[in-house]
C-alpha positions in Angstrom: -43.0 -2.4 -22.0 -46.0 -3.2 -19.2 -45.5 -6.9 -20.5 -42.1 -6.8 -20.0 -41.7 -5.5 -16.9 -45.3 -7.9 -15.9 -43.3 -10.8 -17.2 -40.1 -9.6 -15.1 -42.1 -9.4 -12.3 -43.8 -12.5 -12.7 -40.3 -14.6 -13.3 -38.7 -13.1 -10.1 -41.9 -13.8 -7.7 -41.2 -17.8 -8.8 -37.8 -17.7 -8.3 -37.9 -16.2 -4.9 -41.3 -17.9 -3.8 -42.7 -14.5 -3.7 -46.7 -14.2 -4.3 -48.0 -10.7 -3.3 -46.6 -7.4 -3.4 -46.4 -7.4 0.9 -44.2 -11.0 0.6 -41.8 -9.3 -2.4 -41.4 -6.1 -0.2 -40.1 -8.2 2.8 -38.2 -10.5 0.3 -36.5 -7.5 -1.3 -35.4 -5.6 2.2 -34.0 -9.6 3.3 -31.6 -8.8 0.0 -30.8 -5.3 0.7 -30.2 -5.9 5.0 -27.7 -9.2 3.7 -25.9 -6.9 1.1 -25.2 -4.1 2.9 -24.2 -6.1 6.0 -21.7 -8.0 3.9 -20.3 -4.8 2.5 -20.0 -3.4 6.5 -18.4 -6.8 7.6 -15.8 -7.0 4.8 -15.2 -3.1 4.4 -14.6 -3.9 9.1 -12.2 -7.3 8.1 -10.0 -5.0 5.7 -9.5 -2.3 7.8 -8.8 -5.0 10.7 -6.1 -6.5 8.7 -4.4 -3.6 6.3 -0.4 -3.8 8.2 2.5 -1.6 6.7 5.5 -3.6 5.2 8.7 -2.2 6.4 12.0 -3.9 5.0 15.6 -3.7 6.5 18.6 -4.1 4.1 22.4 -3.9 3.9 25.2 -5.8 6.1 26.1 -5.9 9.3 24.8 -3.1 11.2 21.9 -3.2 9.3 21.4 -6.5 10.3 22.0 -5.4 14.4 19.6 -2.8 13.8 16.8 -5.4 12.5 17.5 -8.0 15.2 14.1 -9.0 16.6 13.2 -11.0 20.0 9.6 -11.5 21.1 8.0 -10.2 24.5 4.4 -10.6 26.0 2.8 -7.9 25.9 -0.1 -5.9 24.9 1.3 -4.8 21.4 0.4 -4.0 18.5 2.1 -7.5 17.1 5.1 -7.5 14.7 5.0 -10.0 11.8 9.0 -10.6 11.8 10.8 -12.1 8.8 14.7 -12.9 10.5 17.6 -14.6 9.3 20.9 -15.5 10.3 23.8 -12.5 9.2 26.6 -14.8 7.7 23.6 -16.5 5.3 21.6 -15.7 1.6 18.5 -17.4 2.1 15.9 -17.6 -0.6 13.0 -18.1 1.5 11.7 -16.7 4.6 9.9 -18.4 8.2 7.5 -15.9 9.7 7.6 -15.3 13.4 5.0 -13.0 14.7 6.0 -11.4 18.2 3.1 -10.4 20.5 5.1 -7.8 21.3 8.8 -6.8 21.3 12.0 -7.7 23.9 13.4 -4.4 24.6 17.0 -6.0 24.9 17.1 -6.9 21.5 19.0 -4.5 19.2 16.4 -4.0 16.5 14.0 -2.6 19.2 14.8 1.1 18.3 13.7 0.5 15.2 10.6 -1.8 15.1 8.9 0.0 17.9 9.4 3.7 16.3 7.7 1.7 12.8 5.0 0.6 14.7 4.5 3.5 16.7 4.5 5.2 13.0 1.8 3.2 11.7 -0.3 2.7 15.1 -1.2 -0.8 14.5 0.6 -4.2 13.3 3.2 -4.4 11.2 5.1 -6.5 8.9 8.8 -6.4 9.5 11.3 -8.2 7.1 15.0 -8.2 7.7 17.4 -9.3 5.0 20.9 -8.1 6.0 24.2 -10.4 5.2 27.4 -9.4 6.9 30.5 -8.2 4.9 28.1 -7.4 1.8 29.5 -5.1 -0.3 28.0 -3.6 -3.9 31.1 -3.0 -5.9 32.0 -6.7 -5.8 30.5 -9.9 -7.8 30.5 -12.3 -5.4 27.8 -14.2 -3.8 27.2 -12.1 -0.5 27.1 -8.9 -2.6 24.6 -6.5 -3.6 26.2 -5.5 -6.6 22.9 -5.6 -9.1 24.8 -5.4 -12.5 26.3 -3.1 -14.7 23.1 -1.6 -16.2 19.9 -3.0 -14.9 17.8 -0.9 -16.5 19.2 -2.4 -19.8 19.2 -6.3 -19.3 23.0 -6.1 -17.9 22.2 -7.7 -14.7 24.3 -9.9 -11.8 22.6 -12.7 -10.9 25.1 -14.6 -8.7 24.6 -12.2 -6.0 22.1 -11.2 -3.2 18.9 -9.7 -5.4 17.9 -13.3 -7.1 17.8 -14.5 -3.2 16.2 -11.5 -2.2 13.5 -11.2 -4.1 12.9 -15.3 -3.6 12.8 -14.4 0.2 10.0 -11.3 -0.7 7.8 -13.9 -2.5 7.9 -16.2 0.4 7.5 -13.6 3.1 4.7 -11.8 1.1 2.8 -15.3 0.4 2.7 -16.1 4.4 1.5 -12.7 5.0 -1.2 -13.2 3.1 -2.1 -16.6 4.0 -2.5 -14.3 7.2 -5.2 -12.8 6.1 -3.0 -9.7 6.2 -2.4 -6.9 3.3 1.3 -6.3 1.8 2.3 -2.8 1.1 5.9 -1.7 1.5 5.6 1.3 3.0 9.6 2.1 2.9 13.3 0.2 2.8 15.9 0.9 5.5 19.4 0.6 3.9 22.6 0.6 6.2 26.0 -0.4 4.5 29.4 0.6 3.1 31.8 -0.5 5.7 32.8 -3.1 3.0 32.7 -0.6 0.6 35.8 1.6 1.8 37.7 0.7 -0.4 36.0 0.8 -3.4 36.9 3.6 -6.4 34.3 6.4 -5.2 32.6 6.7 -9.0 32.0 2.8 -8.8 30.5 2.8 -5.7 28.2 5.7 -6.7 27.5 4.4 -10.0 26.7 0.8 -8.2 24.5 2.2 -5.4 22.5 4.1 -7.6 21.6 0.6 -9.6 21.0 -0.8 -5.9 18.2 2.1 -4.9 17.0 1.4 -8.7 17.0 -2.3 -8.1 14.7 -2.4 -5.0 12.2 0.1 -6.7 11.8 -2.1 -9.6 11.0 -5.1 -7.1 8.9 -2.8 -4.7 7.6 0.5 -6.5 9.2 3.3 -8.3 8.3 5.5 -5.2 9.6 3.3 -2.6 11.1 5.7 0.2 14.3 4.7 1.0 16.2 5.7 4.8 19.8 5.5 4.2 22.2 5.5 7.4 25.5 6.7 7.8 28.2 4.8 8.7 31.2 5.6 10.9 33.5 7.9 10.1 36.8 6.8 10.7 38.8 9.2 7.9 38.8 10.1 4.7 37.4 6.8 3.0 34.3 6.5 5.2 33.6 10.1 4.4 33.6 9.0 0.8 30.7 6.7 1.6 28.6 8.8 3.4 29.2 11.6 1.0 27.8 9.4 -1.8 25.1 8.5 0.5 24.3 12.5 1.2 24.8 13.3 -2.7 22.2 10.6 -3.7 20.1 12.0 -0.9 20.0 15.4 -2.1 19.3 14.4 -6.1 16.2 11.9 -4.6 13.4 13.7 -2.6 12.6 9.8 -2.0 16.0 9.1 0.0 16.7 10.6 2.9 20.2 10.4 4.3 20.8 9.8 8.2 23.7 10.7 10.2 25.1 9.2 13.3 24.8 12.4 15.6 24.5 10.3 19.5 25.2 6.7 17.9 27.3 4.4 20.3 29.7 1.5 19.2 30.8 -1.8 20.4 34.5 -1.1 22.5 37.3 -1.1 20.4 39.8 -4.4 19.8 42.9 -5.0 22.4 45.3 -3.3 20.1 43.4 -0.4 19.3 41.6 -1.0 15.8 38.2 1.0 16.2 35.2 -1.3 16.4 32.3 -0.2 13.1 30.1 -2.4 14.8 27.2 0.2 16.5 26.0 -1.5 20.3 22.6 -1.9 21.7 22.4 1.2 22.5 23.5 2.9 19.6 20.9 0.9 17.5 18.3 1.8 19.3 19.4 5.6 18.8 20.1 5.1 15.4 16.8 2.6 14.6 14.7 5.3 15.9 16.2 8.5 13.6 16.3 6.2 10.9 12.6 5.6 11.3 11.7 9.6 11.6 13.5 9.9 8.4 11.3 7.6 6.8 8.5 9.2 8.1 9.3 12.3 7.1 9.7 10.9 2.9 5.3 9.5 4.1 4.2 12.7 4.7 
């Protein structure tokens, strides 16, 4: 064992130029200062750089909701994923804001995120107007008939979706940046109206399903009202509340305060939500979220 451990001893003082015990002392505490301050820079760098992912999906007033403009300011920045409403693209362009334009309509929203998580965040908006999730078309959520069992749609908006995540997530991280979704904001149904009530509860179950597969089985999801205008919009947000109350990960979110855009000339009520009302309606649909993180 002593010849061993000589023979150890004599193989290490030659690699490291080492020749009395004084001269391997201050060679071994060189090793020990470099490791541990490489573990205290890199445990610093991670901490630096760990930003929450929050994602916006739906149609069109989700898509007022997420609307980004940039401001200078003292921030905390928002890494802002954007795209145009009446599009499907499959791949994302980061912009990140040093800090956000107050008149822009998704201001309620990404400051009460950020104010959530106290630091940067990532902020990824993918919204197409008219979308509905009871119809197989190209603008449509509609996942399939049975996801879970290989009966899947792929002609509408998930195939794109999940493209634009991939692209989105590998800029991020060519940032330096972490990615971990930290909840989804859902606002839709106006296009859903229509739709036979069991269908449209059957398909937005596979939709909440859908974006857990893609971003974690307990992926909080903040679903928004939309407005009530008779009996069929009641029909959507009761399917919204009903879901709500069988998933302690979805919370529901009324429109208690929200504002809309005026009504048309002859009358027709306007389901569009204004400025203001999506700054109201950002920010409860952020405490819901938070209240699902706690």
């Amino acid at each position: 064992m002593a010849n061993k451990c000589g023979d150890f001893l004599h193989r290490f003082l030659a690699r490291t130029g080492a020749c009395t015990a004084w001269e391997l002392f201050v060679e071994v505490g060189m090793i020990f200062r470099f490791f541990f301050i490489g573990a205290f820079l890199a445990c610093c760098l991670s901490s630096a750089w760990a930003v929450d992912v929050y994602i916006v999906a739906g149609q069109s007033n989700g898509w007022r909701m997420s609307h980004l403009a940039g401001a200078e300011g003292k921030g905390p920045a928002v890494h802002y994923f954007g795209m145009n409403c009446v599009s499907e693209p499959d791949s994302a362009v980061l912009k990140t804001l040093p800090d956000l334009g107050q008149g822009a309509m998704g201001y309620g929203l990404a400051k009460a995120l950020r104010d959530a998580s106290g630091q940067e965040i990532v902020f990824v908006q993918y919204c197409r107007c008219g979308a509905p999730v009871s119809a197989q078309t190209a603008n449509s959520w509609f996942p399939g008939e049975d996801p879970a069992n290989g009966k899947t749609f792929d002609g509408g908006l998930f195939p794109k979706f999940e493209k634009y995540l991939q692209s989105a997530r590998a800029q991020v991280e060519e940032k330096g940046l972490t990615w971990e979704v930290k909840g989804l904001i859902w606002h839709q149904g106006e296009s859903d109206v229509a739709s036979d009530p069991a269908v449209y509860e059957r398909n937005l179950r596979h939709v909440f399903a859908k974006f857990r597969s893609l971003l974690g089985s307990q992926l909080p999801i903040a679903a928004g009202h939309i407005r009530d205008l008779g009996e069929k919009q009641k029909r959507v947000n009761a399917t919204i509340d009903k879901l709500a109350a069988e998933d302690s990960l979805l919370v529901a979110v009324p429109l208690d305060g929200v504002t809309y855009e005026p009504d048309g000339k002859d009358g027709t009520p306007n389901v569009h939500i204004d400025r203001p009302g999506c700054h109201i309606l950002g920010a409860k649909l952020a405490a819901g979220l938070g209240s699902l993180n706690q």
